[in-house]
Each structure stands twice: as C-alpha cells, then as structure tokens.
C-alpha positions in Angstrom: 0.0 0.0 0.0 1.2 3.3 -0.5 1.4 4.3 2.8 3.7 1.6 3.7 8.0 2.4 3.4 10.7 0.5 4.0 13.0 1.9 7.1 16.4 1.1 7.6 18.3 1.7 10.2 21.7 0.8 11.5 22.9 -1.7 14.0 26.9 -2.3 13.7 28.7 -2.2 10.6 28.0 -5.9 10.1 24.2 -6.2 10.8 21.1 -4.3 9.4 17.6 -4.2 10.9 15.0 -3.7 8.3 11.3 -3.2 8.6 8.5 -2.2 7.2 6.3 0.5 8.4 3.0 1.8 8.2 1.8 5.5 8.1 1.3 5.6 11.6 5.1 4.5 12.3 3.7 0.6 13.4 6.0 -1.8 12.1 4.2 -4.7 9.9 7.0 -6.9 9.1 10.3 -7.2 10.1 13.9 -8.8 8.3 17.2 -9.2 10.0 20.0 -9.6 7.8 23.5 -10.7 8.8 26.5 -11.4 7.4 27.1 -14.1 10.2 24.2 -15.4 9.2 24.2 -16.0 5.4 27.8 -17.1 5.9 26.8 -19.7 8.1 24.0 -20.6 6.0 26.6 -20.7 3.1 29.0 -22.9 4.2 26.6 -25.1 6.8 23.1 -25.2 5.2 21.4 -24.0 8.0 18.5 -21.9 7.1 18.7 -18.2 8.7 16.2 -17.4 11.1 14.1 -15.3 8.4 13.6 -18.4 6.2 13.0 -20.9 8.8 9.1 -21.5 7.8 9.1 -24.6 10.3 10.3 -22.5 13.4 7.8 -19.2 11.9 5.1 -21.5 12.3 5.4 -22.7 15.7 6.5 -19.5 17.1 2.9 -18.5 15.9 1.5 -21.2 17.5 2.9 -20.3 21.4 0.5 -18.8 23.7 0.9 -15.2 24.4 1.4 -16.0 28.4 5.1 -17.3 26.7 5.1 -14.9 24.1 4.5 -11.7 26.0 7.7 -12.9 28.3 10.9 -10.3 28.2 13.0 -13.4 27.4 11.0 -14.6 24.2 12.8 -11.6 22.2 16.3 -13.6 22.6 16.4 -15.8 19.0 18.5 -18.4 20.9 15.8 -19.1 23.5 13.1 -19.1 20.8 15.4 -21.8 18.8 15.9 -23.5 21.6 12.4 -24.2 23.0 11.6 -25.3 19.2 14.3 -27.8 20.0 12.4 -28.9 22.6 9.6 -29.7 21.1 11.7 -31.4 17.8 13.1 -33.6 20.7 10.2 -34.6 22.3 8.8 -35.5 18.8 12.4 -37.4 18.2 12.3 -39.5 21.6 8.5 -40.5 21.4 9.5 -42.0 17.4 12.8 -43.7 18.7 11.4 -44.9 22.0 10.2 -48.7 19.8 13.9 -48.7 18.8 17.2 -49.4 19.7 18.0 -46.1 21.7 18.5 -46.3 25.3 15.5 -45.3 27.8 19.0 -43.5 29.7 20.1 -41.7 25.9 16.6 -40.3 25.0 16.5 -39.2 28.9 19.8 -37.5 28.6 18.6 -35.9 25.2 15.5 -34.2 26.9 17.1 -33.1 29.8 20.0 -31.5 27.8 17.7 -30.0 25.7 15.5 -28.8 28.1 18.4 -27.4 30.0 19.2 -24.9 27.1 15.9 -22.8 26.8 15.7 -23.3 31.2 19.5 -21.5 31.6 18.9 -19.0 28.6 15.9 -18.3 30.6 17.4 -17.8 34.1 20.6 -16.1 33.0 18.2 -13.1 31.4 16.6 -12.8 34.6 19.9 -12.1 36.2 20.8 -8.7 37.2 24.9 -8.7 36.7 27.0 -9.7 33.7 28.8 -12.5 35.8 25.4 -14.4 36.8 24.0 -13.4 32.8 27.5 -15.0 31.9 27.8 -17.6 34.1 24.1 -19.2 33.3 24.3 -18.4 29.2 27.9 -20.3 29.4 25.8 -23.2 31.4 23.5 -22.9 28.1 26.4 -23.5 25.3 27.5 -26.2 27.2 24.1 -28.3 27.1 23.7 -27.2 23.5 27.1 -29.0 23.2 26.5 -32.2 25.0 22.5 -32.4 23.1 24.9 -33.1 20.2 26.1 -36.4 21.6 23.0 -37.0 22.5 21.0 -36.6 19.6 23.6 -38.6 17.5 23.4 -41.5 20.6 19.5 -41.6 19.9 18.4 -41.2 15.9 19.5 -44.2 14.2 21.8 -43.8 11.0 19.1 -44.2 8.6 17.6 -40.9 9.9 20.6 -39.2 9.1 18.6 -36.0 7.1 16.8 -35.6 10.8 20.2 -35.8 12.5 21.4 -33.4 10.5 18.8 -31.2 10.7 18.8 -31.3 14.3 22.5 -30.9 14.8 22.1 -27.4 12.6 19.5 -25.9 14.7 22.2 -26.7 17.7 24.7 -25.0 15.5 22.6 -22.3 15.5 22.0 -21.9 19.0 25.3 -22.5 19.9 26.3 -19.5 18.0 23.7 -17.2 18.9 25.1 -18.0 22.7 28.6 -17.8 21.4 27.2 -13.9 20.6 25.8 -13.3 23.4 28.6 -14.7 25.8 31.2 -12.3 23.6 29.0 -9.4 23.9 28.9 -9.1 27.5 32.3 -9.9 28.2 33.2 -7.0 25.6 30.7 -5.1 27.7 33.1 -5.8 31.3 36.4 -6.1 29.7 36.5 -9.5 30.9 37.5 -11.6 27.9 37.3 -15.6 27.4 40.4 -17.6 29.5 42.5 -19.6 27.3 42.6 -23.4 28.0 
C-alpha cells in the first residue's frame, strides 16, 4: 500500500535491521540480515532465522502468556524451546527402537536445559550471573549433540542433520551473546 515504506536503520557495521512501516510508524514486518548469518547458512546449510518457515510457524503457535515474556525476544531461547519440542517429537519416534530409555532421557534433559538456563541467565541482574548461566546454556547445546547422534539411528541421518544445525545455531547465537557481555566488562574468554 502506498502508505507503507521501508525503514532502515543501522545496527553495527555488520548487521542491518529492516522493517516495514506503516503511516502511523507501526511496524508490519520485520527482516534481520547478517553477514554471520548468510555465511553460516553458506558454508553449513542452515537456514537463517528469516527463512525458517518450520520455526515461523510454531513461534505462531505459542501462547501469548510465553510470548508476552521479556525473554521470548532472545532468538536463541526461541530456537531453543523449538528444540524442545523437535526432541520430544524425536524420543516419542525412537522410543520402539534401539535407543537407550537412559540416551533419550539424557537428550531431553539436555535440551530442556538450554531454553531453562537462557531463561534464568536473562533474569539475572549482573553480567557475571548473565554470563555464568548463558555459558551453562552453550555447554548443554554441546553435550544435546552427543546426545541426539546417541539416539536417531543412522538411517535418519537427514533428521540428525537437521537437528545438529539448529544446535549449530544456537550454539552461535550463545557464542554472541557470551562475547557481547564480556566486551561489555572487559573480561575476555580464559585460554585453556
């Protein structure tokens, strides 16, 4: 419509927010573009966050009492709780076959561990605790990989893989967030 324009503003040199607003300076869409992003989807496959029809539709689907939550405007605790759900739907298919009761347990609660220290960490009210609690995050996105490859069978390997680039995804988004706020104190990552 004519009353619609596109507005563009600036984030960092490497990022651009872009959205489209109405006369009355409401914003009807929304597109966030990043070189991060399209590299990773580039040289990984995984689909950026703006093409991600699967994760668009569910993220309709949540009640507003979850929506209307502060920490539902963090990507990497959106991705993550989708997770969730992908892993509940994983376990209940696997639990007739040759996984372990223990592996698909492991997988939930690792999972479910993500979204549940994202969560906490936001609610924090010092960089330490927010870093402390997102760092807790990255590392059960890491250990979910073991456990998603101990639980789908080989011949699901499209599902694997699917699964292993949404943690990909997370596990950068943290990787973000964990190097913004120690930029923030001055307080950068100790070396091995």
């Amino acid at each position: 419509s004519r009353d619609l324009r596109l507005a563009r503003s600036r984030i960092t040199t490497r990022d651009s927010r872009f959205a489209v607003v109405d006369g009355k300076g409401e914003v009807r869409a929304a597109i966030v573009c990043s070189r991060a992003a399209h590299r990773m989807e580039r040289c990984c496959g995984v689909a950026t966050r703006t093409n991600d029809q699967a994760l668009r539709t569910w993220e309709q689907s949540q009640p507003s009492s979850v929506t209307g939550d502060a920490v539902w405007r963090l990507d990497c605790y959106r991705d993550s709780l989708y997770l969730l759900s992908l892993a509940r739907v994983d376990v209940r298919a696997t639990s007739t076959r040759s996984a372990s009761r223990f592996a698909r347990d492991q997988l939930l609660s690792a999972i479910a561990s993500i979204s549940a220290n994202i969560a906490e960490g936001y609610g924090r009210s010092t960089n330490a605790d927010r870093s402390r609690f997102f760092s807790y995050a990255l590392g059960s996105a890491r250990e979910s990989v073991v456990w998603y490859r101990a639980v789908l069978p080989p011949e699901e390997d499209h599902l694997l893989h699917d699964r292993l680039d949404r943690l990909a995804r997370v596990k950068q988004m943290l990787l973000g967030l964990l190097g913004r706020i120690r930029r923030r104190t001055n307080k950068p990552f100790e070396r091995w």
